[in-house]
N, C-alpha and C positions, 0 to 999 in steps of 0.2 A: 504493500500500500504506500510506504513512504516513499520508494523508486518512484511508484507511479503519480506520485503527487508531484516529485523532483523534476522528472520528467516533462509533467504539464507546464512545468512554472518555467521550465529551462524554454517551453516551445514557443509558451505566453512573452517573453521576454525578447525572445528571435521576432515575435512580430509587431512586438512595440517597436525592439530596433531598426525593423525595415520601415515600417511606417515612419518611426522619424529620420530615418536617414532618406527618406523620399521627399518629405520635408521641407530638410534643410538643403536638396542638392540645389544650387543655382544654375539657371540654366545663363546662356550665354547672349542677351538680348541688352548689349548696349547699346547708347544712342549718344549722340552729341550736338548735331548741328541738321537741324529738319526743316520742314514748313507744310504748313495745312492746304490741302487738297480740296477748297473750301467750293460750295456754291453747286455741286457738280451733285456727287449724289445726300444732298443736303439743303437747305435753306434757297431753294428753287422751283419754280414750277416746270421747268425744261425736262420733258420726256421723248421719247421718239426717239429720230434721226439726230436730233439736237442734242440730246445728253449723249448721245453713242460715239457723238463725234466731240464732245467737248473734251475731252482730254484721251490722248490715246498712247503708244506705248514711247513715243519720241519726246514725250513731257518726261518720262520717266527718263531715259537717256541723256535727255539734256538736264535734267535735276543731278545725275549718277557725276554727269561732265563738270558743272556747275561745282562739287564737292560738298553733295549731302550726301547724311548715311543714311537715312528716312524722311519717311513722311507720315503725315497724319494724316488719315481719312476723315471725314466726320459724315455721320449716316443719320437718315431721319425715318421713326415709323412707317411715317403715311409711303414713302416708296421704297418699301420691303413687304408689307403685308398693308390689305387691303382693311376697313374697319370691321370686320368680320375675323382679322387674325387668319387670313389666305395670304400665302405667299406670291408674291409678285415678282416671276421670275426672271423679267430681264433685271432687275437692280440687282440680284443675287448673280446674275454672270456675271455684269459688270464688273462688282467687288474682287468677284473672284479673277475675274482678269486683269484686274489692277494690281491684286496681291502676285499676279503670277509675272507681271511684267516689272514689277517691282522687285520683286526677286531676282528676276533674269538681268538686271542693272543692280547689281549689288545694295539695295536699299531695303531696309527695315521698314514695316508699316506697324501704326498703333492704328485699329480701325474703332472708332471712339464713338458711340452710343449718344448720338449728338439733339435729337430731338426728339419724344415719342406722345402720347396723346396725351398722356395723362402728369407731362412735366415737361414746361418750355421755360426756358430761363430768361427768357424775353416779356415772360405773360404779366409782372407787375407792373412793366412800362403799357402794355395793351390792354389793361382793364380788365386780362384773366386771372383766374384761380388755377392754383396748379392744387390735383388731390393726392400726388403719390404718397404722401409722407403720412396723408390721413387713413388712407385707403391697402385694405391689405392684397384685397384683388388687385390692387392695381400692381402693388410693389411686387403679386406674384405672375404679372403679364412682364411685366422687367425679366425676370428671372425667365421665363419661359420664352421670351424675349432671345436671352444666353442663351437656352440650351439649343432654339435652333442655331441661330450664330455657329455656337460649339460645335453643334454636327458636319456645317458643311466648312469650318476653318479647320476643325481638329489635327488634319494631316499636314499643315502648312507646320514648318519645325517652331520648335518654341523659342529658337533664336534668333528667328524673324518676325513674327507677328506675334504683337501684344493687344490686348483688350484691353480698351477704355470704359471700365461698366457703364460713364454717364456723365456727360458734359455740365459742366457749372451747375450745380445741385441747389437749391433754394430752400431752403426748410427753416421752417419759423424759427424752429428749437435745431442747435445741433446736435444734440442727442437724437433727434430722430432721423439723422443721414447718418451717423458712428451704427446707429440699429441697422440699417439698411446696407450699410458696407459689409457688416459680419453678417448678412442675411445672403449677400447675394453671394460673397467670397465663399462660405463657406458650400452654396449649392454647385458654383463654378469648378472649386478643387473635389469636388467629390469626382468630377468629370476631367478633368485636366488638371495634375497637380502642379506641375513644371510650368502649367501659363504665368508670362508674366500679366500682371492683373495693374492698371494704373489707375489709381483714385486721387481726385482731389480733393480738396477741401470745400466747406459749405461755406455759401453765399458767392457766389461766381468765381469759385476755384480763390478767394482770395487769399494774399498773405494774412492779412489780421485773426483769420481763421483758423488758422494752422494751431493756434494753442489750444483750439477744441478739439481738434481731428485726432480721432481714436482708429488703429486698423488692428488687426491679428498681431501679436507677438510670433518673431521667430522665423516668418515666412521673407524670404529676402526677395522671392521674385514676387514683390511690388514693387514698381516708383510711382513715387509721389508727386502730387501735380497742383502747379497752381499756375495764373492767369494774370498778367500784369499790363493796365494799360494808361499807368499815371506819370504825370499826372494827365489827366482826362481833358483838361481845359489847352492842352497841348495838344495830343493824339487824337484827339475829338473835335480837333475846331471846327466849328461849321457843318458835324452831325450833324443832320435833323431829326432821326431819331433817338437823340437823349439832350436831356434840359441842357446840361454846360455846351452843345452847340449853340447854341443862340448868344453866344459869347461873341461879339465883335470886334474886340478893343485889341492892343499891341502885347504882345506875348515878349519875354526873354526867357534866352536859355543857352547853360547855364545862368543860373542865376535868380532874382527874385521875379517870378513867374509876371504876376500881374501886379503893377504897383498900386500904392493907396490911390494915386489922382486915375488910372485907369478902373478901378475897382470904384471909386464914388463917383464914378461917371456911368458906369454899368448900369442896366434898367433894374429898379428895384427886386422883381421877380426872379432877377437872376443873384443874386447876392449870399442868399444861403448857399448855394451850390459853388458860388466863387470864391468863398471865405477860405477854403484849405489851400485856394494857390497864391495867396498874396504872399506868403513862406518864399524862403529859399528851395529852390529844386537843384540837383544835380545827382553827380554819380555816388556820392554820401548819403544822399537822403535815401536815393534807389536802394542801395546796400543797407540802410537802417529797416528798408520796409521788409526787406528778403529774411530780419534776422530770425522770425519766428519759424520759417518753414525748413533752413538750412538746421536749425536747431531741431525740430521733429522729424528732420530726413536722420537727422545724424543721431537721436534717439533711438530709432528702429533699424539704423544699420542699413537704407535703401537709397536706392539712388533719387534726387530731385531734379525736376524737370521741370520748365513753364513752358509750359504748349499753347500759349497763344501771346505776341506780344506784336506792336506793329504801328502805324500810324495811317492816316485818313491820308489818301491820293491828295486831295486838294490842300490841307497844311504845309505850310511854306518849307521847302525842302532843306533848307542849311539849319532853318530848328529840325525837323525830322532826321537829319543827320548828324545831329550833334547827342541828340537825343539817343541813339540808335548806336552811335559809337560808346556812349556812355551804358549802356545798357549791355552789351558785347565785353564791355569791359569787366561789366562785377560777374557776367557769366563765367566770364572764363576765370576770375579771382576766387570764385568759389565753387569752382564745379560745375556747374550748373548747365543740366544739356536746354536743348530751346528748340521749339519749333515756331518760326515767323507766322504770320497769319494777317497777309498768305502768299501763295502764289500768283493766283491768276484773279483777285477780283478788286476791288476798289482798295486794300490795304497792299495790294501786291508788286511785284515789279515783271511779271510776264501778259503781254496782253493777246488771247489768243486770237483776236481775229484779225491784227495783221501780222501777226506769228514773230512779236518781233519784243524785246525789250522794251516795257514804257518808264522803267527807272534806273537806269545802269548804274548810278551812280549808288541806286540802293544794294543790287545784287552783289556789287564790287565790296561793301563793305559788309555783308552777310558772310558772303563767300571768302574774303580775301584774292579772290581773281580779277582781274582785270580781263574783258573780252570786247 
């Protein structure tokens, strides 16, 4: 009897230790220098001949030429599955011939869970509600969400594509996106352990967030992600959709962004929203915002990533470049990989319909090439 007890505890032991050494293996899914593959199958109404031809395997070639090692996809419900939860099977080719051509040009994709019905990060500027965070069905159409995903990426190695469970997360309370990270992680690695898994932080991936963000202990293949586009009255000038575009007045940078006599000259209704950039900005403050997240990348041991950072086509380009070198700078002083956002659409520097460069001057300092 006591053999046979010896015996079970010896075998009980063999399969803890496999299960954690499955674990902790990491797999080999690094990233450094990206940009988002925005507008295509995402944040557009272009289907047909239009989306099929809007980006094809020579964006991929000339990104590999250009010297990135990835990209970022970003994918939206409504063109994957139909509101019935029927799959819509040209965006799932697409994907997949994005990932295959992507590969075939040596580049890494995060394919990132960017829009779905029941949570748009956009909805508190539109006057919607998002219910994922109230709703369990919903948070379990997410997951089920995954596990198609899972099925048809699975084969793709886990040192190329990474999953983004969910773009800029909005939740009233951050405890209920920390719920929802260990909700979906945990259903993801029951299926795929070795995936790398990228989560950001609540309220639009920001830095200030990052000292709520709770993930799994232990598990290294995640990186951490946050989202940086300040300051805003910079990068945003002349938005129309968000309030600090309606900002007219004379900007510096580095330096004291908007001064007192430009800031009480401002229209009243803009003044709340102009109050944080009458401050000094530069590549100090950038580094002061980043302290929180480079501190919880470095708590859990993972690597940190901002996967969207960029400036508005129309902002005056020697701020967008000054701006933009300074932000290159603390990436690279701290690690930190980046993907631009984007490529090809109003933050971008490729325009695809005359197939040519609309900002050399920006790619050259992404890239370090000159072309």
């Amino acid at each position: 009897m006591r053999k046979t007890i010896i015996l079970a505890a010896a075998v009980l032991a063999m399969a803890f230790s496999s299960i954690a050494s499955t674990a902790q293996t990491v797999n080999n899914f690094t990233i450094k220098r990206g940009t988002n593959i925005s507008h295509w199958l995402s944040q557009t109404p272009e289907r047909g001949e239009a989306r099929r031809q809007h980006i094809k395997e020579e964006d991929f070639a000339r990104l590999e030429e250009l010297g990135f090692d990835f990209v970022r996809i970003p994918i939206d419900e409504e063109q994957f599955w139909d509101e019935q939860g029927n799959k819509l099977p040209e965006a799932w080719q697409l994907l997949t011939q994005a990932l295959n051509w992507a590969g075939k040009h040596h580049l890494r994709t995060i394919v990132d869970m960017h829009i779905i019905r029941f949570h748009d990060f956009n909805a508190v500027n539109e006057g919607r509600t998002n219910v994922l965070f109230t709703s369990d069905k919903a948070q379990q159409d997410l997951i089920n969400m995954w596990y198609q995903l899972s099925d048809a990426l699975k084969a793709y190695s886990v040192d190329s594509v990474a999953y983004e469970l969910m773009n800029e997360p909005v939740a009233d309370e951050h405890e209920q996106w920390n719920k929802l990270i260990f909700k979906a992680h945990k259903a993801l690695r029951e299926r795929e352990p070795q995936r790398t898994l990228v989560i950001g932080s609540n309220m639009w991936q920001a830095t200030w967030t990052f000292k709520y963000l709770r993930i799994p202990e232990g598990d290294k293949n995640i990186v951490l992600s946050f989202h940086y586009y300040e300051p805003q009255a910079l990068t945003h000038y002349g938005a129309p959709w968000t309030p600090v575009g309606g900002y007219r007045g004379k900007l510096t940078y580095p330096g004291r962004l908007i001064s007192q006599a430009d800031y009480d000259a401002a229209p009243d209704s803009l003044k709340p929203v102009l109050k944080k950039y009458t401050g000094v900005w530069n590549r100090e403050r950038i580094a002061q915002d980043f302290r929180d997240a480079i501190a919880v990348a470095k708590k859990y041991g993972v690597q940190l990533y901002c996967g969207e950072w960029g400036v508005y086509e129309p902002v005056d380009r020697e701020l967008a470049y000054k701006w933009t070198k300074d932000m290159l700078w603390v990436f690279d002083k701290y690690n930190i990989a980046w993907a631009s956002w984007c490529y090809d659409n109003d933050f971008g520097f490729w325009d695809q319909k005359t197939q040519s460069f609309k900002d050399r001057p920006l790619v050259e300092l992404l890239t370090g090439k000159k072309k």
